[in-house]
Backbone as a chain_set.jsonl record, in Angstrom:
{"seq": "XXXXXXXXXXXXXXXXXXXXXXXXXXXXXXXXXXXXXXXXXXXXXXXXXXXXXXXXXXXXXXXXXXXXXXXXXXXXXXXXXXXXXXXXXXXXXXXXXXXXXXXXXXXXXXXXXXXXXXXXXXXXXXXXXXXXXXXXXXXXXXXXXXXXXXXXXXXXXXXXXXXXXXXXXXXXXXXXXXXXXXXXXXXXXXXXXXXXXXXXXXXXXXX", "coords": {"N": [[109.669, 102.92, 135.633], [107.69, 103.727, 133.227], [108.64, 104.17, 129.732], [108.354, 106.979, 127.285], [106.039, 107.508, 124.576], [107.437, 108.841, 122.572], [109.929, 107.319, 123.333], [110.053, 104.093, 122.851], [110.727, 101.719, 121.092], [110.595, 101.678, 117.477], [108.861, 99.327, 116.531], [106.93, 98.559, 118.53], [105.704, 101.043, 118.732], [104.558, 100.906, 116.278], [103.078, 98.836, 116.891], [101.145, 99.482, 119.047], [99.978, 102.08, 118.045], [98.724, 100.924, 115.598], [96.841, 99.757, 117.076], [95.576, 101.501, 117.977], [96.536, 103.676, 119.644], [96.339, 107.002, 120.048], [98.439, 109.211, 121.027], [100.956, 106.994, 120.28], [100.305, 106.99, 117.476], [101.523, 109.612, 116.835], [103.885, 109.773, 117.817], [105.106, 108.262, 115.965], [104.791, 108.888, 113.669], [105.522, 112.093, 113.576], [108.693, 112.333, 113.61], [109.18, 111.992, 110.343], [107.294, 113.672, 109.433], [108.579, 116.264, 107.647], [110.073, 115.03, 105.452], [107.955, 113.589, 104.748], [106.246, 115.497, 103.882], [107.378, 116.772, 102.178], [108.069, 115.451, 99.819], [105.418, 115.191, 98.762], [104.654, 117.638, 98.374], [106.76, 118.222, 96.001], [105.932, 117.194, 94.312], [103.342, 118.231, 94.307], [103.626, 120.909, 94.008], [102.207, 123.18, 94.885], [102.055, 124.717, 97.963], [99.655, 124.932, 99.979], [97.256, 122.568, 98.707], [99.029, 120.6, 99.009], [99.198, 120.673, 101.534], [97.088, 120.023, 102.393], [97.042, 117.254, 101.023], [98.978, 116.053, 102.689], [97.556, 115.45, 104.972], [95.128, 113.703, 104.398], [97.147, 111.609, 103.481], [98.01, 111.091, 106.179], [95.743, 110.267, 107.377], [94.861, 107.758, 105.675], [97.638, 106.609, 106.39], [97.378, 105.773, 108.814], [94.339, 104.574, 109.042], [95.488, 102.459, 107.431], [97.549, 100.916, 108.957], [96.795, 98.854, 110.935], [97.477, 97.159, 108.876], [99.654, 97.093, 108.011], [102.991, 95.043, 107.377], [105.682, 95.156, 108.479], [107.777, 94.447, 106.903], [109.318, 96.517, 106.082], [111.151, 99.723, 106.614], [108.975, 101.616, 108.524], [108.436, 104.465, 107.648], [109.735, 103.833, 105.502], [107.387, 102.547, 104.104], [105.284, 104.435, 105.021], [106.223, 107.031, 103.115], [105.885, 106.056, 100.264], [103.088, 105.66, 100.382], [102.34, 108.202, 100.746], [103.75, 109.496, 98.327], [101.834, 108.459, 96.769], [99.347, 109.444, 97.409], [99.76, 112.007, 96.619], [100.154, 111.778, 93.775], [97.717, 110.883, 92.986], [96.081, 113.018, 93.637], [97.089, 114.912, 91.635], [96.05, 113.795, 89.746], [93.83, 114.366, 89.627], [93.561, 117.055, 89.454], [92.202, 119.792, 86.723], [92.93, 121.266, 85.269], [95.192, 120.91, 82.88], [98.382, 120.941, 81.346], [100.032, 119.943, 78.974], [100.107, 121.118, 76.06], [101.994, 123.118, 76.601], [104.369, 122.631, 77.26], [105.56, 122.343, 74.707], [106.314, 124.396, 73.502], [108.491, 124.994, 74.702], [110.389, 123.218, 73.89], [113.268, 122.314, 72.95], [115.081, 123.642, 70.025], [115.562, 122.317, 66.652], [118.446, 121.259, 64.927], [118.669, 121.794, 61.03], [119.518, 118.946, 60.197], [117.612, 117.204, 61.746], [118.135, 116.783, 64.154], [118.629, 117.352, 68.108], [119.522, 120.531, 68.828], [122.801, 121.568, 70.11], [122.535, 119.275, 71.997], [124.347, 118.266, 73.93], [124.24, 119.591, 76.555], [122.164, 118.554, 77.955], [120.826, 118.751, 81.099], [121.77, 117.6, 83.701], [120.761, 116.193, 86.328], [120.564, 114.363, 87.421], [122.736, 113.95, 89.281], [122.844, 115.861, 91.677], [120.583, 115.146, 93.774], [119.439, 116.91, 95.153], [119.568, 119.215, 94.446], [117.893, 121.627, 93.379], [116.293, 122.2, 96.026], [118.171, 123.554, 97.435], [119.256, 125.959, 96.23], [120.244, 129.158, 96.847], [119.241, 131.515, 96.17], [116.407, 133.504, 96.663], [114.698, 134.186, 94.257], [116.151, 132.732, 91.927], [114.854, 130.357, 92.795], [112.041, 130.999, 92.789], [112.116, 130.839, 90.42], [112.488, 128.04, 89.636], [110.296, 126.448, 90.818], [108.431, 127.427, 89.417], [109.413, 126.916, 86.723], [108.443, 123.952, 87.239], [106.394, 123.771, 87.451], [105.351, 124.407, 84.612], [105.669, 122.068, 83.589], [103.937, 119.341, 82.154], [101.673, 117.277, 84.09], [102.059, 114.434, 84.403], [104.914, 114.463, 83.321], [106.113, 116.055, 85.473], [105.508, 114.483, 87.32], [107.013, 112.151, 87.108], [109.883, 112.941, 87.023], [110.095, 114.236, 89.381], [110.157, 111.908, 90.995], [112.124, 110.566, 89.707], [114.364, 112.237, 89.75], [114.898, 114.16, 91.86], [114.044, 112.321, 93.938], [115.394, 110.351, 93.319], [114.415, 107.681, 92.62], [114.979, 104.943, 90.738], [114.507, 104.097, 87.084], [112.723, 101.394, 87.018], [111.688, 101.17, 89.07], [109.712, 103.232, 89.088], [108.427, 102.822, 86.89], [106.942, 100.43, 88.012], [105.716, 101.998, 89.901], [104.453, 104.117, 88.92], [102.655, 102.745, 86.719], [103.139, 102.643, 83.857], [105.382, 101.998, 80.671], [108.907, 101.222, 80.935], [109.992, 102.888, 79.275], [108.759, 104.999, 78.558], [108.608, 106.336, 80.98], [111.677, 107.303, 80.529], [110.826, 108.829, 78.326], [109.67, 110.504, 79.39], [111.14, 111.637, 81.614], [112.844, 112.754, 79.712], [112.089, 114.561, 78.074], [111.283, 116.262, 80.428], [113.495, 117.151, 81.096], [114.68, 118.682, 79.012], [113.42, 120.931, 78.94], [113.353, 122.018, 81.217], [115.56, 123.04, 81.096], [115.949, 124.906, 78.995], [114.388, 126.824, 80.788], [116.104, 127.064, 82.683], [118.803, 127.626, 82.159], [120.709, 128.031, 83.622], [121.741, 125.558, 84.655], [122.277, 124.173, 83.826], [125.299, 121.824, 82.194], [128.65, 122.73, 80.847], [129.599, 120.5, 78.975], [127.932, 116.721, 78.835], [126.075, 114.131, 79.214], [122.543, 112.419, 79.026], [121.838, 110.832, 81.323]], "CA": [[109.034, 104.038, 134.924], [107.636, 103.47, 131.817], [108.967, 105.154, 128.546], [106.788, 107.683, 126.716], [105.644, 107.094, 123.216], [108.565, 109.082, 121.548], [111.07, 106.761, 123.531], [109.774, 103.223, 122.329], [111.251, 101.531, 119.844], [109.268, 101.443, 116.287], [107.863, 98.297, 116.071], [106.318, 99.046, 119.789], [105.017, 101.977, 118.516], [104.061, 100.157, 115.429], [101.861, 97.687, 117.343], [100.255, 100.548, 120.223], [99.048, 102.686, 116.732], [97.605, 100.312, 115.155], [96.009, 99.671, 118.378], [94.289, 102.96, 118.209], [97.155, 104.126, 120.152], [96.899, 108.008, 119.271], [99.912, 108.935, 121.065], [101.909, 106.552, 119.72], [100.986, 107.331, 116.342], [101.678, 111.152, 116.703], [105.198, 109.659, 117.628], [105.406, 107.526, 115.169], [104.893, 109.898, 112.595], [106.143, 113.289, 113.778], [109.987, 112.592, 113.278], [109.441, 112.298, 109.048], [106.539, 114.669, 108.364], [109.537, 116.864, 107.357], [110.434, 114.242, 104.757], [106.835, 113.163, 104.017], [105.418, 116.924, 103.032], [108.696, 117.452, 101.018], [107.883, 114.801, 98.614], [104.358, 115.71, 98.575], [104.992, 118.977, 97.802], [107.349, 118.61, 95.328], [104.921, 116.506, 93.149], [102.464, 118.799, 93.966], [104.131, 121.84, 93.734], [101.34, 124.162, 95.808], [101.538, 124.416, 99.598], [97.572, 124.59, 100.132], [97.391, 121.232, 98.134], [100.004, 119.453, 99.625], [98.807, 119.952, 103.129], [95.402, 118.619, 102.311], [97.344, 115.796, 100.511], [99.506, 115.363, 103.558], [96.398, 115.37, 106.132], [94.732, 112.816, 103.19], [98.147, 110.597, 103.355], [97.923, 110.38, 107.267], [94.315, 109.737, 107.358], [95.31, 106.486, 105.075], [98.584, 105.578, 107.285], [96.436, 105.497, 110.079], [93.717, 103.536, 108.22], [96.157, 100.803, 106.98], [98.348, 100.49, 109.659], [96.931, 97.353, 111.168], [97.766, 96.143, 107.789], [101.459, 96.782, 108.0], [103.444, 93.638, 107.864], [107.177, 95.66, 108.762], [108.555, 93.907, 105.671], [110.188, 97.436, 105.49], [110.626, 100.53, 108.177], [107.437, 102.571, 108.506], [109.157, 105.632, 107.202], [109.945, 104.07, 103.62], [106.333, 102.129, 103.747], [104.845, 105.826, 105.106], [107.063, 107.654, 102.183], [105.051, 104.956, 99.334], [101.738, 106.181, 100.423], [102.878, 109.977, 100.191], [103.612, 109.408, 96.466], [100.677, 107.631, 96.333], [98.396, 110.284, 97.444], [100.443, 113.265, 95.753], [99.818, 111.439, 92.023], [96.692, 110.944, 92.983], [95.706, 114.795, 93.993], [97.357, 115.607, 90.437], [95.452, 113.265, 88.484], [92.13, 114.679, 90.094], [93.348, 118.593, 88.658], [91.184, 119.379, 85.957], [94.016, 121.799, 84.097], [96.598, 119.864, 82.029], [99.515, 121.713, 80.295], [100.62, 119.354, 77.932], [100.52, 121.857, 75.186], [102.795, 124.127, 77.086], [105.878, 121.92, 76.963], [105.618, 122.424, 73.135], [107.036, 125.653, 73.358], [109.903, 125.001, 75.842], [111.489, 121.874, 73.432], [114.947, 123.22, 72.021], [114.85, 123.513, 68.752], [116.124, 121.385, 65.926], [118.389, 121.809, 63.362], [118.416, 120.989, 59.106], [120.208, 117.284, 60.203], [116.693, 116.807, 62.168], [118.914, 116.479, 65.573], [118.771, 118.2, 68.446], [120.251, 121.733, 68.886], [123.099, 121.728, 71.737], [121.859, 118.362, 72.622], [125.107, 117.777, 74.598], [124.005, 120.513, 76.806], [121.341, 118.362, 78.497], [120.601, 118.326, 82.301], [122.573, 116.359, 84.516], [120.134, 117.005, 87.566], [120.536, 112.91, 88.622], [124.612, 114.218, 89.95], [123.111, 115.983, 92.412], [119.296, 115.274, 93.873], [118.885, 117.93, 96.288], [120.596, 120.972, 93.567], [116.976, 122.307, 93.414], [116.304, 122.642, 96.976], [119.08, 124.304, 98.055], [119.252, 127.004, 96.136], [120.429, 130.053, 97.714], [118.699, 133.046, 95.668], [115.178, 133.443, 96.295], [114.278, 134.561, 93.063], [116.048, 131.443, 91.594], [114.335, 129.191, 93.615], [110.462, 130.779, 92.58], [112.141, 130.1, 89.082], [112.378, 126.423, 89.827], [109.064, 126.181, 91.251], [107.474, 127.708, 88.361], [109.664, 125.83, 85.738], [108.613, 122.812, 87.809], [104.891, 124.39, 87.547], [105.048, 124.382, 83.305], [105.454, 121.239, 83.299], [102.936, 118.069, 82.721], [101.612, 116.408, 85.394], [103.006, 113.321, 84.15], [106.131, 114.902, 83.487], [106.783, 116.716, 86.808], [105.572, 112.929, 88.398], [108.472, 110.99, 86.747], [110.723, 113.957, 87.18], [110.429, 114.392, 90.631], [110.538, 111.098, 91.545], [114.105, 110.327, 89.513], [115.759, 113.162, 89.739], [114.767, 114.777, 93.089], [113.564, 111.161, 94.878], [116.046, 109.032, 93.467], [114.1, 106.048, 92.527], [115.082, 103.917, 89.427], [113.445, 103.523, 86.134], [112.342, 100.036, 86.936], [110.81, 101.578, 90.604], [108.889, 104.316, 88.565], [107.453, 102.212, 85.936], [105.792, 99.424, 88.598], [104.931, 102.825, 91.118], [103.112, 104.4, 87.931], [102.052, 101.339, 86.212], [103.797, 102.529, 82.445], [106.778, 101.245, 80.597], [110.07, 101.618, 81.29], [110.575, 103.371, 77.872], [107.86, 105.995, 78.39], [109.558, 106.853, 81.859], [112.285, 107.85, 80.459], [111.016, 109.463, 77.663], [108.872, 111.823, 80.191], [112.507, 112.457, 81.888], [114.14, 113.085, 79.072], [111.32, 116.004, 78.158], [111.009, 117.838, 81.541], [114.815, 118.081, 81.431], [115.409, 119.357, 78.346], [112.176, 121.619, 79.378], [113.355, 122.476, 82.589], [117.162, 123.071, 80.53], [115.352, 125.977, 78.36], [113.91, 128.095, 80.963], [117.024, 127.118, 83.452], [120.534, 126.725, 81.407], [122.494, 127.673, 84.208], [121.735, 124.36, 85.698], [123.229, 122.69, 82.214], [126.918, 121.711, 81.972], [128.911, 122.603, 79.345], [129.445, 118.845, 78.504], [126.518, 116.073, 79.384], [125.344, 113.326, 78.476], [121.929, 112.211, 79.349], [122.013, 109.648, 81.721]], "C": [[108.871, 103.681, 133.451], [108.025, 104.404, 130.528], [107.767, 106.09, 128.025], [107.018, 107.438, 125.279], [106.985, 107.21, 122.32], [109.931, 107.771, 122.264], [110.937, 105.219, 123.521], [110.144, 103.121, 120.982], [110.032, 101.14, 118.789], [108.432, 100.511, 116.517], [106.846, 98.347, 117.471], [105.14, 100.4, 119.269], [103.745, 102.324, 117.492], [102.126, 99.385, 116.064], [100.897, 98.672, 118.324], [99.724, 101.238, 118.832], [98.371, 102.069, 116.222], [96.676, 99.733, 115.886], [95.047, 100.718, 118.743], [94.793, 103.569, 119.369], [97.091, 105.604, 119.652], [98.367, 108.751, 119.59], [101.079, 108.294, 120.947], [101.674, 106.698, 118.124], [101.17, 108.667, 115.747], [103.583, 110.511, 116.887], [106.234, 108.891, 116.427], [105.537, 108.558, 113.526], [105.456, 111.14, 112.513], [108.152, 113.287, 112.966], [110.046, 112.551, 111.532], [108.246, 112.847, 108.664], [107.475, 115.897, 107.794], [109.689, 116.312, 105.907], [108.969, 113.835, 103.802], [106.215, 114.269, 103.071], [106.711, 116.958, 101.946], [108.132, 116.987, 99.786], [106.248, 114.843, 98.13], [104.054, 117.376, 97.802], [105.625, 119.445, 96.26], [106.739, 118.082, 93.915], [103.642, 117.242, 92.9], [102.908, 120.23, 93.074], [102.977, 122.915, 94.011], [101.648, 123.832, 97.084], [100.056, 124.164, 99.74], [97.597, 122.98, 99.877], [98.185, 120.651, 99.03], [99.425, 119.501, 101.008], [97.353, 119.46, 103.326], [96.071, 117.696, 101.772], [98.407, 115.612, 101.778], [98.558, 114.708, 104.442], [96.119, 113.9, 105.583], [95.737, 111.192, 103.234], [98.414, 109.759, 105.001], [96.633, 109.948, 107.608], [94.228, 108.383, 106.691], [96.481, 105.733, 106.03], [97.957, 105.202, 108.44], [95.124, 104.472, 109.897], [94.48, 102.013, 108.231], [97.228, 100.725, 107.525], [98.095, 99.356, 110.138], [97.456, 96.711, 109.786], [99.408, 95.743, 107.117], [102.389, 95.818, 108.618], [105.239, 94.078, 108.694], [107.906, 94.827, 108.116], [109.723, 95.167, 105.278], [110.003, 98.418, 106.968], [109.144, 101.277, 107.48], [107.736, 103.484, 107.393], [109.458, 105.32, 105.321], [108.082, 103.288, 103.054], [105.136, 103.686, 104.347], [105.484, 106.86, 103.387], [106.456, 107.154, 100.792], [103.759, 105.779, 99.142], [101.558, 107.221, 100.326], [102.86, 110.054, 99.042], [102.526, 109.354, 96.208], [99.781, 109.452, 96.316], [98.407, 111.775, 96.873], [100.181, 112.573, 94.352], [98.414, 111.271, 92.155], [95.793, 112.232, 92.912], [96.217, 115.141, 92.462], [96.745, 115.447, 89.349], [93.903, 113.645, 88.686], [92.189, 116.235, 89.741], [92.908, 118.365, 87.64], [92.439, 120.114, 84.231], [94.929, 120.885, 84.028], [97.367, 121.03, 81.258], [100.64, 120.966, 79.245], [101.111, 120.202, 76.683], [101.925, 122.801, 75.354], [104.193, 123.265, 76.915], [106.291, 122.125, 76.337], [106.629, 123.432, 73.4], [108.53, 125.922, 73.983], [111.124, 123.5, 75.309], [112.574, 123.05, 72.459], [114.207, 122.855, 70.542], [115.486, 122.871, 67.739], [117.299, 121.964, 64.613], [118.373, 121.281, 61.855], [118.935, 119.66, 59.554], [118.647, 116.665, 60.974], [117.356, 116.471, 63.449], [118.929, 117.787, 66.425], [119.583, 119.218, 68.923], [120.8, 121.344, 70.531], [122.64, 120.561, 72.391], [122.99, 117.638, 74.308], [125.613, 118.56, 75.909], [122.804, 120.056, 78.2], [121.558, 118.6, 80.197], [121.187, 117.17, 83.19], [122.423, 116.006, 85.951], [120.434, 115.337, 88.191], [121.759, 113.27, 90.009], [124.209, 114.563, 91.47], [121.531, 116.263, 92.977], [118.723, 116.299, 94.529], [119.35, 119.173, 95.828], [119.116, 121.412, 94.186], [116.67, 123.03, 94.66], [117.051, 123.682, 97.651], [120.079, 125.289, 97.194], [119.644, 128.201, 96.731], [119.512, 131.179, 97.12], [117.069, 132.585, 95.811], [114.788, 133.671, 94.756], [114.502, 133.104, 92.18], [115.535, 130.329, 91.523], [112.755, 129.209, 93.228], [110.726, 130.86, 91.002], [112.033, 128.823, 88.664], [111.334, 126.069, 89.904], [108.745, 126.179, 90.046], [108.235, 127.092, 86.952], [109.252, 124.606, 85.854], [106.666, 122.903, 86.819], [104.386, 124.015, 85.482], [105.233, 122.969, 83.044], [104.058, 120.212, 83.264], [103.109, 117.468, 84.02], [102.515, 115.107, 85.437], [104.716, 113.509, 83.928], [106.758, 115.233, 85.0], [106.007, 115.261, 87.619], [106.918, 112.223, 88.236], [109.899, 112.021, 86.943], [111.258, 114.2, 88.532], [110.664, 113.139, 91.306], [112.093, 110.4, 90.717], [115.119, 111.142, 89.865], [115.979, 113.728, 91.097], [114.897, 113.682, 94.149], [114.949, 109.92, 94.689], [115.824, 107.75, 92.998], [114.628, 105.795, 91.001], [113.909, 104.071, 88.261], [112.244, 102.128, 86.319], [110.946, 101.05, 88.263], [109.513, 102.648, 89.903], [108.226, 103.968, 87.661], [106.194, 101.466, 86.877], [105.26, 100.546, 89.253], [103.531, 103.531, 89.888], [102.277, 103.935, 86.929], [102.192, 101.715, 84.481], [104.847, 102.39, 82.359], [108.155, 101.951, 81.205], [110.199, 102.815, 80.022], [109.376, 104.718, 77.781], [108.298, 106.769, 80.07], [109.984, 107.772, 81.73], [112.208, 108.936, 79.112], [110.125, 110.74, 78.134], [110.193, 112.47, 81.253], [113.058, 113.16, 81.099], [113.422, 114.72, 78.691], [111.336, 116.586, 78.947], [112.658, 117.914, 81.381], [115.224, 118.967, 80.295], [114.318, 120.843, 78.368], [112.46, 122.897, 79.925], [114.746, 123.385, 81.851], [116.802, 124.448, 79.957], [115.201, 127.073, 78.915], [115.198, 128.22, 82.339], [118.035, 126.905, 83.086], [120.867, 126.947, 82.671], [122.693, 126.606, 85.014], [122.89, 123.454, 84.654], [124.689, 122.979, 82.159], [127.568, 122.035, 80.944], [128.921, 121.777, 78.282], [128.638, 118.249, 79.287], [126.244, 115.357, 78.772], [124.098, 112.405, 79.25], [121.831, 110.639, 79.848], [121.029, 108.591, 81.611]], "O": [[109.78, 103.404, 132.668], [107.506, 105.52, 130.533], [106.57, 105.971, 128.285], [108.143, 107.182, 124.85], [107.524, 106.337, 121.64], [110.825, 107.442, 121.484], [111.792, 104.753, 124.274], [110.026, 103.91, 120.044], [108.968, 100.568, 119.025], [107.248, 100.784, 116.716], [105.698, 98.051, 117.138], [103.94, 100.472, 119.536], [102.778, 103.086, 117.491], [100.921, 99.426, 115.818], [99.697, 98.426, 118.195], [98.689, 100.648, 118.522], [97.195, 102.43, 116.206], [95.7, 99.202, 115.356], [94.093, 100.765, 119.519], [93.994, 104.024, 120.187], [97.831, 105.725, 118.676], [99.254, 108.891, 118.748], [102.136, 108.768, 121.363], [102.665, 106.564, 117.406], [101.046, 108.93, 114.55], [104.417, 110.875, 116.058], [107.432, 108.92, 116.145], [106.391, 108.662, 112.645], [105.94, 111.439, 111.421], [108.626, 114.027, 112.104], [111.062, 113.132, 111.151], [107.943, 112.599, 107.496], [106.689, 116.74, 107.362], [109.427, 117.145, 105.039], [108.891, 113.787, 102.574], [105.805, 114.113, 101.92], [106.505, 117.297, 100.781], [107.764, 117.718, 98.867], [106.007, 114.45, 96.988], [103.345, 117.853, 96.916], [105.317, 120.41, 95.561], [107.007, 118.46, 92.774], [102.95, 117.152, 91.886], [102.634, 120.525, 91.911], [102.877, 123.663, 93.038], [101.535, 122.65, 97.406], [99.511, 123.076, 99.555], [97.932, 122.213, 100.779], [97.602, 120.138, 99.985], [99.18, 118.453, 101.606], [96.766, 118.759, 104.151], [95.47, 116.707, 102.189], [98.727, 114.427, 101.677], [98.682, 113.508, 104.687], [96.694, 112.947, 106.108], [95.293, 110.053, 103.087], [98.773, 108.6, 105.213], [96.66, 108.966, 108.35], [93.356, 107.7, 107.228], [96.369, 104.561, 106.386], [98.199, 104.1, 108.934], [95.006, 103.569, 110.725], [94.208, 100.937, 108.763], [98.16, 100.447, 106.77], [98.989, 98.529, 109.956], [97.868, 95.554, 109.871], [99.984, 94.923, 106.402], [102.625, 95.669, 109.817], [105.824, 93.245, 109.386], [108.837, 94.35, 108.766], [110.68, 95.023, 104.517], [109.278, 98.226, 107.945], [108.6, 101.361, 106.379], [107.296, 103.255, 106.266], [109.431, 106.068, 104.344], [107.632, 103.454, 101.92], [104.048, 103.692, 103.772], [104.548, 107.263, 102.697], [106.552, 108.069, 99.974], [103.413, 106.39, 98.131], [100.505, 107.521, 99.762], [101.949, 110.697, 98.52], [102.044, 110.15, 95.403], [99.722, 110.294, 95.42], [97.442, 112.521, 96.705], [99.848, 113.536, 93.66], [97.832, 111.63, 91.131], [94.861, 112.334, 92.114], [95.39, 115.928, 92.003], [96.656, 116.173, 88.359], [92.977, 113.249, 87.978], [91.112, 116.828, 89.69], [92.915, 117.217, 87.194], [92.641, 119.784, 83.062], [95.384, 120.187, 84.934], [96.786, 121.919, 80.637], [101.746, 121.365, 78.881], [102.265, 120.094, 76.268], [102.704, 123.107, 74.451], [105.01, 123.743, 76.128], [107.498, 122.304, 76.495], [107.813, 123.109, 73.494], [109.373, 126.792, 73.763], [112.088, 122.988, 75.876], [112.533, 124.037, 71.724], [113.268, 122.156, 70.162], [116.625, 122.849, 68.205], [117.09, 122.769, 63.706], [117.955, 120.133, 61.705], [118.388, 118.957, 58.703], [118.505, 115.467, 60.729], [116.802, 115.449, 63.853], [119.12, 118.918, 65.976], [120.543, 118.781, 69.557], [120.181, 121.047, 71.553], [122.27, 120.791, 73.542], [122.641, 116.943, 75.262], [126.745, 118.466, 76.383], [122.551, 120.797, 79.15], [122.752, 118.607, 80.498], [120.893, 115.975, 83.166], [123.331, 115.651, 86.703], [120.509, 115.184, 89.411], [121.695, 112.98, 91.204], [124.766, 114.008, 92.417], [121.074, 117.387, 92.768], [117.517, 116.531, 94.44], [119.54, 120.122, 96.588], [119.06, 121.565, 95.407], [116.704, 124.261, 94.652], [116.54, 124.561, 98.346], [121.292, 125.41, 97.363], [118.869, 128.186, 97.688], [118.987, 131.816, 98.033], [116.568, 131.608, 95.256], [114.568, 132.557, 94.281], [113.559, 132.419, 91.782], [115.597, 129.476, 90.637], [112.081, 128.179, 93.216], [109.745, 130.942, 90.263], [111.588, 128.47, 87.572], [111.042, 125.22, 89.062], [108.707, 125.113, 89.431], [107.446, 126.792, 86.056], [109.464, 123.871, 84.89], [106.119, 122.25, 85.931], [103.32, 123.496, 85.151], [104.793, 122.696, 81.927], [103.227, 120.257, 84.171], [104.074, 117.229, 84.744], [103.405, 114.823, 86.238], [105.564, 112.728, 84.361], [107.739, 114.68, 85.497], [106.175, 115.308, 88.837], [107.685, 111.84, 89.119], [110.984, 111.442, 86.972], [112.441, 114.338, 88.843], [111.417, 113.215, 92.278], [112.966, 109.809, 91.353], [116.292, 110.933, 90.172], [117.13, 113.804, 91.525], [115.632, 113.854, 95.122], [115.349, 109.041, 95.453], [116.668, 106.857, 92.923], [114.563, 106.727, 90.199], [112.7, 104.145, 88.48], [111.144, 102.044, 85.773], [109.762, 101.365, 88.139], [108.401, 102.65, 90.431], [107.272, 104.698, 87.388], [104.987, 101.665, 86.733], [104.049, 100.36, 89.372], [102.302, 103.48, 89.946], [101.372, 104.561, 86.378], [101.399, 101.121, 83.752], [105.604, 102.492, 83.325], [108.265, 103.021, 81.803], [110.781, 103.808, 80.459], [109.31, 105.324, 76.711], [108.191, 107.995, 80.068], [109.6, 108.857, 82.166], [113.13, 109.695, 78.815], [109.913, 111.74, 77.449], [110.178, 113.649, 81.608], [113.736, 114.128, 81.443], [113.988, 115.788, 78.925], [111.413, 117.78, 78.658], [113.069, 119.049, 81.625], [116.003, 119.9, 80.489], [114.672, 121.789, 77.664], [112.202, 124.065, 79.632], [114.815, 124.554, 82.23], [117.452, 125.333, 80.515], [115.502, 128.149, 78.397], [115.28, 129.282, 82.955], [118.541, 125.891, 83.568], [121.457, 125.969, 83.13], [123.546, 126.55, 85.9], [123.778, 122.605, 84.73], [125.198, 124.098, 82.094], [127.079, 121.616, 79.895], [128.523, 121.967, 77.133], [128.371, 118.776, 80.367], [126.066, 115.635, 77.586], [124.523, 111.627, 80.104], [121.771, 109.612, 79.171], [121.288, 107.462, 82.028]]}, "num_chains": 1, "name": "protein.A"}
């Protein structure tokens, strides 16, 4: 008896999809669209959007699957192209809120240093705080603190603090320096710190 799609191992499932297998690449993909919309989402920060940029992201894995060498699993070379197509969808909105940040930087005092600086965000500790939230209300505060941010901001933001990846990983994924990275982290947190203290520690130091 032969197995069915879901009970083949990847690289099987691998080679029948890019074969123009469609049931194998409904199996192939089903177990992390969970995982894939998340991070789509969270860069987008609209549902609507994100599920045209998910559709958009499998319409490409499906595309450039013959071209997958399995140098890596699917799932983190699927998870790549998600980013991909979520910075892409952001850089094609036409509104920018750069100005808006302005208003949400702490304020300084007479030494020219910043106020409470030791106060910052310490969101790396724990990547998944945001999510799991318990208070609704809290939670469409997050969003919409997420929401005032730059695009470019809430890109490098969500992918360190929420995703995890490295400075180094987030410079080559968005093709600027290391040192402009972190100085688009260091803004959405102290951003995000403004319209959310009770996320901020008493003590902190920006990692």
């Amino acid at each position: 008896m032969s197995p069915t799609p879901g009970e083949r191992p990847e690289t099987a499932l691998v080679q029948a999809a890019a074969a123009g297998d469609a049931e194998a690449f409904e199996a192939l993909v089903r177990p992390h669209l969970g995982m894939l919309f998340r991070v789509i989402d969270r860069i987008l920060g609209n549902e609507a959007e994100s599920q045209d940029a998910l559709q958009d992201a499998l319409l490409t894995l499906h595309r450039e699957l013959p071209g997958f060498q399995g140098a890596s699993k699917f799932s983190t070379w699927a998870y790549r192209i998600c980013v991909n197509q979520a910075l892409m969808a952001r850089r094609k909105r036409v509104r920018r809120r750069e100005d808006a940040i302005e208003d949400l930087m702490p304020r300084f005092g007479d030494d020219g240093h910043h106020m409470n600086v030791d106060g910052l965000l310490e969101w790396s500790e724990d990547a998944e705080a945001l999510m799991k939230v318990e208070q609704e209300e809290l939670k469409a505060r997050v969003r919409a603190g997420l929401d005032r941010l730059s695009d470019d901001q809430r890109a490098v933001f969500v992918l360190r603090d929420l995703e995890g990846w490295n400075t180094d990983e987030i410079s080559r994924q968005l093709g600027i320096t290391r040192e402009l990275v972190r100085q688009r982290v260091h803004r959405a947190r102290l951003a995000l710190r403004a319209m959310l203290p009770e996320f901020a520690p008493g003590q902190g130091e920006e990692p």
